[in-house]
C-alpha positions as CSV (number, residue, x, y, z in Angstrom):
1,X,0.0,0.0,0.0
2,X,1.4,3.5,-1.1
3,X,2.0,5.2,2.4
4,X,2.7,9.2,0.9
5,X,0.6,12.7,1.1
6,X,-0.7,11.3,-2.7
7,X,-2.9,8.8,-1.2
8,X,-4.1,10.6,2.2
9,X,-7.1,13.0,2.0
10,X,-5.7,15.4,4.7
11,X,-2.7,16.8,1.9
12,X,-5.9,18.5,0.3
13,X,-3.0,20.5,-1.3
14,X,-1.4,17.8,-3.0
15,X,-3.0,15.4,-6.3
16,X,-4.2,12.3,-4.6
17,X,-4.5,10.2,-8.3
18,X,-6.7,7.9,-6.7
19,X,-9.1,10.3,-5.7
20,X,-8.6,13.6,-6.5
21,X,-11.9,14.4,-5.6
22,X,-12.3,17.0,-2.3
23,X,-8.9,18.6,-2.8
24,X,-7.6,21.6,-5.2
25,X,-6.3,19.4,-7.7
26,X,-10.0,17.4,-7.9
27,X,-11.6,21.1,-8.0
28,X,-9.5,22.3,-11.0
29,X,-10.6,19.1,-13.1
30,X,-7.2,16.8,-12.7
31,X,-8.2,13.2,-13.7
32,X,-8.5,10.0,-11.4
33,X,-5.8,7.8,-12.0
34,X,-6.3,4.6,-10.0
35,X,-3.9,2.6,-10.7
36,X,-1.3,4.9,-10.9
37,X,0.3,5.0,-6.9
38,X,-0.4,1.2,-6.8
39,X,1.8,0.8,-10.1
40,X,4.2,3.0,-8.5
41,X,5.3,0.4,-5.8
42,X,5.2,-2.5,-7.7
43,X,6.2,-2.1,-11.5
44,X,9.9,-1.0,-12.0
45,X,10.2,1.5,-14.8
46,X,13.7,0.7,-16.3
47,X,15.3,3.8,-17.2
48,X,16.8,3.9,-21.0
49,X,19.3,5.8,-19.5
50,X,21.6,8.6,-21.4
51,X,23.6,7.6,-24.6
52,X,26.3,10.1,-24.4
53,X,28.9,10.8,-21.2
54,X,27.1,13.0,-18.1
55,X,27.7,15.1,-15.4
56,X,26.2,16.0,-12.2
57,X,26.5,19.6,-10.1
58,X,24.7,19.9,-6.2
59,X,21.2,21.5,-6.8
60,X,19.6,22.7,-3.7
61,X,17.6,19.6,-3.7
62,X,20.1,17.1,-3.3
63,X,21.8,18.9,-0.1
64,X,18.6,20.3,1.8
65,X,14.9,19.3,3.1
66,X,12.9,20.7,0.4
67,X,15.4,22.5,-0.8
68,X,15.1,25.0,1.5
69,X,16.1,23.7,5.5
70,X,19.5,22.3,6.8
71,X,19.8,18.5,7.8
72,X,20.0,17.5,11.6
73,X,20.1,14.7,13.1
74,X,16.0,15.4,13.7
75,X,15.3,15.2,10.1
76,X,17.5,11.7,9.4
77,X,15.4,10.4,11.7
78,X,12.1,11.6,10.3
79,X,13.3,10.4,7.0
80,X,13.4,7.0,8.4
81,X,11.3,6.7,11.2
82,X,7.3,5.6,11.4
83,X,5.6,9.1,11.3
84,X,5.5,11.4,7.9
85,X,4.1,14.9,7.7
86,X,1.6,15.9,5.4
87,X,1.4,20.1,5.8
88,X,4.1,21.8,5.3
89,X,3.5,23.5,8.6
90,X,4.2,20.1,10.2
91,X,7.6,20.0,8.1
92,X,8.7,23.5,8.9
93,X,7.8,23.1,12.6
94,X,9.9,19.8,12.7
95,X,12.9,21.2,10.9
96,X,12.6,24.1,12.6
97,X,12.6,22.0,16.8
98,X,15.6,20.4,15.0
99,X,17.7,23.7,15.1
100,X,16.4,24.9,18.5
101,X,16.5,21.7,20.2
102,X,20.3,21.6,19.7
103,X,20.3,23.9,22.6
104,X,16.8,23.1,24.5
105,X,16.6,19.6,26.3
106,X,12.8,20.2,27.2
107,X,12.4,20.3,23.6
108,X,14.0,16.8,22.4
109,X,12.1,15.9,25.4
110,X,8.9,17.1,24.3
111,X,9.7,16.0,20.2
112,X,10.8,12.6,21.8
113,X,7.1,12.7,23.2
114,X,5.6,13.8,20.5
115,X,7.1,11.0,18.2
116,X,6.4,7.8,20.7
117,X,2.3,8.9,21.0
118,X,2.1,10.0,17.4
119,X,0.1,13.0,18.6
120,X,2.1,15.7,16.4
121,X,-0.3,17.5,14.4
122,X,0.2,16.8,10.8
123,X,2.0,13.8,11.0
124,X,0.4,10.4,10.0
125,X,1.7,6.7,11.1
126,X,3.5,4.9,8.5
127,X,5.9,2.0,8.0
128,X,9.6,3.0,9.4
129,X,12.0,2.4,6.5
130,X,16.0,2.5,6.8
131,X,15.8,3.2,2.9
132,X,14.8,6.1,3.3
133,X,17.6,7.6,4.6
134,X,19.1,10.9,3.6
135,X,22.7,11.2,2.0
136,X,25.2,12.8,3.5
137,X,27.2,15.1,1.1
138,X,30.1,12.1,0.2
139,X,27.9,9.4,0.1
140,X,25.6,11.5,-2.6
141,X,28.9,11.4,-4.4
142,X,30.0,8.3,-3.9
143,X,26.2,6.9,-5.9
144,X,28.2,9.0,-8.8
145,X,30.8,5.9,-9.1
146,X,28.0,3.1,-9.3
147,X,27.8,3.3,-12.9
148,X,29.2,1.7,-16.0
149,X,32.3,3.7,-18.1
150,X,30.4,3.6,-21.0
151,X,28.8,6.5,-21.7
152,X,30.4,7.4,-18.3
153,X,31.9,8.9,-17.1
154,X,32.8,7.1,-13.7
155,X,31.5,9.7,-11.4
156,X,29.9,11.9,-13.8
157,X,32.1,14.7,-13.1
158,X,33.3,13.9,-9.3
159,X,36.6,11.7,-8.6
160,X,38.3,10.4,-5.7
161,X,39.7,13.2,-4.5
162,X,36.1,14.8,-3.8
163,X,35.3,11.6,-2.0
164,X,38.5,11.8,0.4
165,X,38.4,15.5,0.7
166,X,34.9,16.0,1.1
167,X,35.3,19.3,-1.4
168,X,32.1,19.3,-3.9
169,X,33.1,20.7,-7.1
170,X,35.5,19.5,-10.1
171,X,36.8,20.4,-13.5
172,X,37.3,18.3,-16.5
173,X,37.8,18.0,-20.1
174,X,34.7,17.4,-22.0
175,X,36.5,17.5,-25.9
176,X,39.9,18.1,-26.4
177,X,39.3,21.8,-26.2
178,X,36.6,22.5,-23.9
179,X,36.9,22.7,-20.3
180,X,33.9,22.3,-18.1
181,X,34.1,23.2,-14.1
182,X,31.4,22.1,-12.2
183,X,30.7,23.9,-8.9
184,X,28.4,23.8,-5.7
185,X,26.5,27.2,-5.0
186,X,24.5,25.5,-2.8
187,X,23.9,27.1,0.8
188,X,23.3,24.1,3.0
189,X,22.4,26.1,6.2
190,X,19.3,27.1,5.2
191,X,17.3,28.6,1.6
192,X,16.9,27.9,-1.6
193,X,18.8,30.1,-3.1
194,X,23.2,29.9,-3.5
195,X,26.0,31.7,-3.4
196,X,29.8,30.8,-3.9
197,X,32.2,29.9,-1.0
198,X,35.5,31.6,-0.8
199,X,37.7,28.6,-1.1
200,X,35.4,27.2,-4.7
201,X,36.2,31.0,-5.9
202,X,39.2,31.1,-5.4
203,X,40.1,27.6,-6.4
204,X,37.8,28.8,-9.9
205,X,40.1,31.9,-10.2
206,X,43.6,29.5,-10.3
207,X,41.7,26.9,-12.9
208,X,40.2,30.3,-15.3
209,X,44.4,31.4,-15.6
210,X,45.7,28.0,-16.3
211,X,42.6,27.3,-19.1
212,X,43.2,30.9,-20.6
213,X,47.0,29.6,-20.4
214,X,46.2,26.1,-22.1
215,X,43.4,27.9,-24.5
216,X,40.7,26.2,-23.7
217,X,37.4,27.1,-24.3
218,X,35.5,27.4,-20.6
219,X,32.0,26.3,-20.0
220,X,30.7,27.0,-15.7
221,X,28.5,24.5,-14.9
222,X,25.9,25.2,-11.5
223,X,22.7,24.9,-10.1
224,X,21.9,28.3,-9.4
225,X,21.8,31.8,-12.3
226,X,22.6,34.8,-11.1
227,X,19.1,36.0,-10.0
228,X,19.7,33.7,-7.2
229,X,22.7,33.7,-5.9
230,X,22.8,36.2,-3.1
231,X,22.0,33.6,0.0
232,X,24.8,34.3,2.2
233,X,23.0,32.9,5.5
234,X,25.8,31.0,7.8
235,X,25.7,29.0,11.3
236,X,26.1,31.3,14.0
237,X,30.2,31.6,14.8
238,X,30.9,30.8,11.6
239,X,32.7,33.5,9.4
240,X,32.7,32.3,5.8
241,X,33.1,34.6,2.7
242,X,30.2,33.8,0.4
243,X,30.2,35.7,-2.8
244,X,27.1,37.0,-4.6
245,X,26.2,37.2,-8.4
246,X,28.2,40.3,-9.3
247,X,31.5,39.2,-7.8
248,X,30.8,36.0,-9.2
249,X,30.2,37.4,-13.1
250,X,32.9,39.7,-12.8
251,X,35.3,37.1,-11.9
252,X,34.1,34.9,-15.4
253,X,34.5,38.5,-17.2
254,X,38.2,38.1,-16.6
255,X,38.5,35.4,-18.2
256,X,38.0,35.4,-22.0
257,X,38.3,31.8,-22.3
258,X,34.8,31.9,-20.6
259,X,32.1,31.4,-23.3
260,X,29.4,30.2,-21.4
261,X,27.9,29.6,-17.8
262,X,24.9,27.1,-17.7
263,X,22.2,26.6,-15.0
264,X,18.8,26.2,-14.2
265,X,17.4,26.8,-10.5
266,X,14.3,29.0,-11.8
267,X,12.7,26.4,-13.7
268,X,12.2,28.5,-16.9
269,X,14.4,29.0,-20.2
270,X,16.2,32.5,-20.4
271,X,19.2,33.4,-21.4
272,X,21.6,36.5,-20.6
273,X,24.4,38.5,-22.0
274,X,27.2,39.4,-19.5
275,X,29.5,42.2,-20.8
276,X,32.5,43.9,-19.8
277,X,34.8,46.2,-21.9
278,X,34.8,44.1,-25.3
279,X,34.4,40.4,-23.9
280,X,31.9,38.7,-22.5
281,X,29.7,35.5,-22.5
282,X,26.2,34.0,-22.4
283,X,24.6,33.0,-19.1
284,X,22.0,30.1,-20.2
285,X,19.2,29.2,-17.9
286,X,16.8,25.8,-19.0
287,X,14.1,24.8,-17.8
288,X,13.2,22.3,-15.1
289,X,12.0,18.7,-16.2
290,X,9.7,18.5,-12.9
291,X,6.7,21.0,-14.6
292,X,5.6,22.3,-17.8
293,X,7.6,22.6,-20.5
294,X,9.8,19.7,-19.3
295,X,12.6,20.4,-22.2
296,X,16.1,20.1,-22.3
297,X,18.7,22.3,-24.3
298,X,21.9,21.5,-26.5
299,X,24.7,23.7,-26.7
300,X,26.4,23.7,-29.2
301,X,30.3,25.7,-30.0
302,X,30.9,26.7,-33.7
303,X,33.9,28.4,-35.0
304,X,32.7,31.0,-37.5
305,X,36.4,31.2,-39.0
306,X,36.1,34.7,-38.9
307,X,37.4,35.9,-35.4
308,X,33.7,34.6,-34.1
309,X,32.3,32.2,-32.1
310,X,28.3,30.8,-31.7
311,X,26.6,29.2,-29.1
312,X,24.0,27.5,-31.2
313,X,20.9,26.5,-28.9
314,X,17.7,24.4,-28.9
315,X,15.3,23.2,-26.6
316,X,14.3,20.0,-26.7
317,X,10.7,18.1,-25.5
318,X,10.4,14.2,-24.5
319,X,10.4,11.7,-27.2
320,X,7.0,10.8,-25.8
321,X,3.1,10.6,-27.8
322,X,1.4,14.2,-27.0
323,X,-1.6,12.1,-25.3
324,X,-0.7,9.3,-22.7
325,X,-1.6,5.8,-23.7
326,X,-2.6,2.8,-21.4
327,X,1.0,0.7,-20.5
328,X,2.6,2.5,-18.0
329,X,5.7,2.2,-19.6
330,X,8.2,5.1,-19.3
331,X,7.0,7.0,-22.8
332,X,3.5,7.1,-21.5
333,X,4.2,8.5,-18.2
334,X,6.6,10.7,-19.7
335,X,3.1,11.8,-21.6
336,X,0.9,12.1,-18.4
337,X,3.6,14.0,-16.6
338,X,4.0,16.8,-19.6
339,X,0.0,16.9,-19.8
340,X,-0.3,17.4,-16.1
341,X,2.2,19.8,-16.0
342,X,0.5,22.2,-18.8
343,X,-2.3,22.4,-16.6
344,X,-0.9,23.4,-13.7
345,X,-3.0,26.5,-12.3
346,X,-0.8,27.7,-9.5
347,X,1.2,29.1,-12.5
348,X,1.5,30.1,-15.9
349,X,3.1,27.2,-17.7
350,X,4.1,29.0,-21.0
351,X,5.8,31.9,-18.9
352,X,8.8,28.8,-18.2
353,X,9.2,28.5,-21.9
354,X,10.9,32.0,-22.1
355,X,10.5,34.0,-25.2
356,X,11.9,33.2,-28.4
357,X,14.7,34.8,-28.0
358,X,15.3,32.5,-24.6
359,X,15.3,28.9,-26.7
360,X,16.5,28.2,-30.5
361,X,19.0,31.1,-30.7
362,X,22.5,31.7,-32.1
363,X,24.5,33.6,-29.6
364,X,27.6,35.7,-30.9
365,X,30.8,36.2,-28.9
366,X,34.3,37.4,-30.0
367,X,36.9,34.3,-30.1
368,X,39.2,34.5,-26.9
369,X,42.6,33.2,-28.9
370,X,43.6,32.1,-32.4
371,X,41.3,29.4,-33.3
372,X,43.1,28.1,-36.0
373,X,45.0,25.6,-34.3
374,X,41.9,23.7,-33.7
375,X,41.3,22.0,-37.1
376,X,39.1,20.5,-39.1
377,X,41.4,17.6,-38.8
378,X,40.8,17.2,-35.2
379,X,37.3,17.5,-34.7
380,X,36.5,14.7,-37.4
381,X,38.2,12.5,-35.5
382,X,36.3,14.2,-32.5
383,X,33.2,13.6,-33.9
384,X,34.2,9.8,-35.4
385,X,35.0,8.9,-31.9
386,X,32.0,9.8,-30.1
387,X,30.1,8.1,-32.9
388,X,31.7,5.0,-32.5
389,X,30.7,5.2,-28.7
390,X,27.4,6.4,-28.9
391,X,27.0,3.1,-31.5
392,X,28.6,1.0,-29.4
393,X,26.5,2.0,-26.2
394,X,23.4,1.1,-28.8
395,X,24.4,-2.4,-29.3
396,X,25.0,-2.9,-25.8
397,X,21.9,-1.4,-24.2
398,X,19.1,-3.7,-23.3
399,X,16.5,-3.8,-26.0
C-alpha cells in the first residue's frame, strides 16, 4: 500500500491520483488515475538511460529538506522513522525544533514525546524504513561511481579526491578543447537560493588562468543563475566569505576563455548577456523537467572562421506521444507527466518556456585566442570517436 501525502485525504494540497476528488487538484478538473500509486510500488520503470557521457553539479535539492532547510540529526530520523508529515507547517515546525532543540533539552524531550504517541499534528503513522535515509554530502557522491564507463563517465564529473576530501566541485575535459568546471553554490544552512564559497572561488580563479593559459574554451556549470545567488545565510560563529552574483560574473569577465555559464534553479528558459569592456559570454538558464515545459537544451560551440564564435541553442521536449496511452511504460508516463504539468494553475506554464529569443537562438561572442589551431582535422576524428561510442553504447543497451 502507497503510504505518501498522494494517497491521504488530509494533503488537500497535494494530487491524490486515486481520488482527487475533495482537494484543489480534484476542483480544478485533474483526472483519477487509480492505478497509478499502486503501479508505482510494484512495477519497475527501467530507465533507457543517457547515450552520451554526463555530469552532475549539487542542486539545492540534493543537499537540503525541500530545498530549503538544513539536515540534523532530527530530520534523518524523520526520514526514516514511522511518522510522515503531510502540511508543510508540520515540516517547517519539525525542521525548525531540530535547530532549537540543539540547545533546548525540554524540547528533544517534548519532540521525543511527541514522536512515541504519534500525537504531532500533521503527521500520520507509516511504515519505518532505513531506505529512506538521507545522503550525506560524500555518500551523494560516492552513488556517482555506481555506474558503467560507457557512456560514463565514472563519477559523472566527481573523482576520488572529492570523495576523500569532502570538497564538492571539479573540473574536466569534455573535448579536447573545452573545459567544463562544475561547482556547488548551494547554501546548505538554510534557503533555496546559492551563493559561492571563498575557497570554490578562489580555487575557480587558479583553474580560469591556467585554461586561458592552455586555450581552452570554458563552460561554468551550476545549479543556481545569477538571479539567485545572493543567499549568504551562515551557522552562528561561523565566518565564511560567500560571494554573490556580481562578484561571481565579474570574476568569469576576466576570463576570456569563458564562453558560457549554464544553469537552471528558476525552472524556466532564459538566457543573458554578460559584458565587460569588449568580452563577454552568455549566461543560459533551461528549464526544469519537474513542470511544464519539461525540455532540455543542447549547446552547441561553432567556430565561424572569422574571429567569431556561436553558441548554437535548442530546446528540446520528450520523445513521448502528445496524449498518454494505457502501458505505464516510461513514454507514457513521460506523456501524463507533460500533460499534467501544462495544466498546472498555481502558475502560468508557458511563462517557463521563455520568449523566443530565450530557446533556439544563435548567440555571438568574439573568439578568446587564435582558433586556427583547432582544425578540421581534429574534430573529425572528434566527432568519429563519439560516434563509434554512442554506436557501441546502442548495441550494448538492453532492447
Amino acid at each position: 500500500m502507497f503510504e505518501g501525502v498522494q494517497a491521504w485525504p488530509d494533503a488537500r494540497w497535494a494530487y491524490r491520483p486515486d481520488d482527487p476528488s475533495g482537494g484543489s487538484f480534484g476542483e480544478y478538473g485533474f483526472p483519477a488515475l487509480p492505478r497509478l500509486l499502486s503501479d508505482a510500488i510494484t512495477t519497475p520503470v527501467e530507465s533507457v538511460g543517457l547515450p552520451v557521457p554526463w555530469y552532475a553539479v549539487y542542486g539545492n535539492y540534493d543537499t537540503l529538506l525541500l530545498g530549503t532547510f538544513g539536515l540534523s540529526s532530527q530530520l534523518h530520523s524523520l526520514a526514516v522513522g514511522s511518522e510522515k508529515s503531510y502540511t508543510l507547517q508540520a515540516t517547517a515546525t519539525s525542521a525548525l525544533a531540530g535547530y532549537a532543540s540543539t540547545a533546548s533539552p525540554l524540547q528533544r524531550m517534548i519532540d521525543a514525546l511527541g514522536v512515541q504517541t504519534g500525537t504531532r499534528p500533521g503527521f500520520r503513522r507509516v511504515t519505518a524504513d532505513p531506505q529512506r535515509y538521507l545522503f550525506q554530502q560524500r555518500e551523494f557522491m560516492a552513488e556517482h561511481f555506481n555506474t558503467t564507463d560507457a557512456p560514463g563517465p565514472i563519477g559523472h564529473g566527481f573523482t576520488q579526491h572529492n570523495l576523500e576530501s569532502g570538497e564538492t566541485w571539479w573540473s574536466t575535459d569534455m573535448t579536447p578543447h573545452v573545459r567544463a568546471f562544475g561547482l556547488d553554490t548551494c547554501n546548505a544552512v538554510a534557503g533555496a537560493d546559492g551563493a559561492v564559497p571563498e575557497d570554490q572561488f578562489d580555487w575557480l580563479r587558479e583553474q580560469l588562468a591556467l585554461a586561458q593559459t592552455q586555450k581552452k574554451l570554458v563552460l561554468i556549470l551550476t545549479h543556481h543563475n545569477s538571479l539567485t545567488l545572493e543567499n549568504r545565510a551562515q551557522r552562528p560563529g561561523v565566518n565564511k566569505k560567500l560571494y554573490g552574483a556580481e562578484e561571481f560574473v565579474d570574476l568569469l569577465l576576466e576570463y576570456p576563455v569563458v564562453i558560457g555559464w549554464l544553469n537552471g534553479h528558476t525552472h524556466q528558459n532564459q538566457i543573458l548577456a554578460h559584458r565587460g569592456g569588449d568580452r563577454g559570454f552568455w549566461e543560459i538558464t533551461t528549464a526544469s523537467c519537474i513542470d511544464f515545459p519539461q525540455q532540455q537544451q543542447t549547446v552547441e560551440i561553432v567556430d565561424n572562421r572569422d574571429g567569431t564564435l556561436s553558441l548554437f541553442t535548442t530546446v528540446l521536449d520528450h520523445a513521448s506521444p502528445i496524449t498518454p496511452g494505457p502501458s505505464g511504460g516510461y513514454l507514457d508516463l513521460a506523456s501524463q507527466s507533460r500533460e499534467l504539468a501544462a495544466n498546472d494553475w498555481a502558475e502560468n506554464p508557458l511563462m517557463r518556456r521563455g520568449s523566443a529569443l530565450d530557446r533556439n537562438t544563435e548567440l555571438l561572442l568574439p573568439a578568446p585566442f587564435d582558433m586556427q589551431a583547432i582544425t578540421d582535422g581534429s574534430l573529425e576524428r572528434q566527432h568519429l570517436d563519439e560516434h563509434a561510442r554512442l554506436l557501441s553504447y546502442q548495441q550494448r543497451a538492453p532492447r
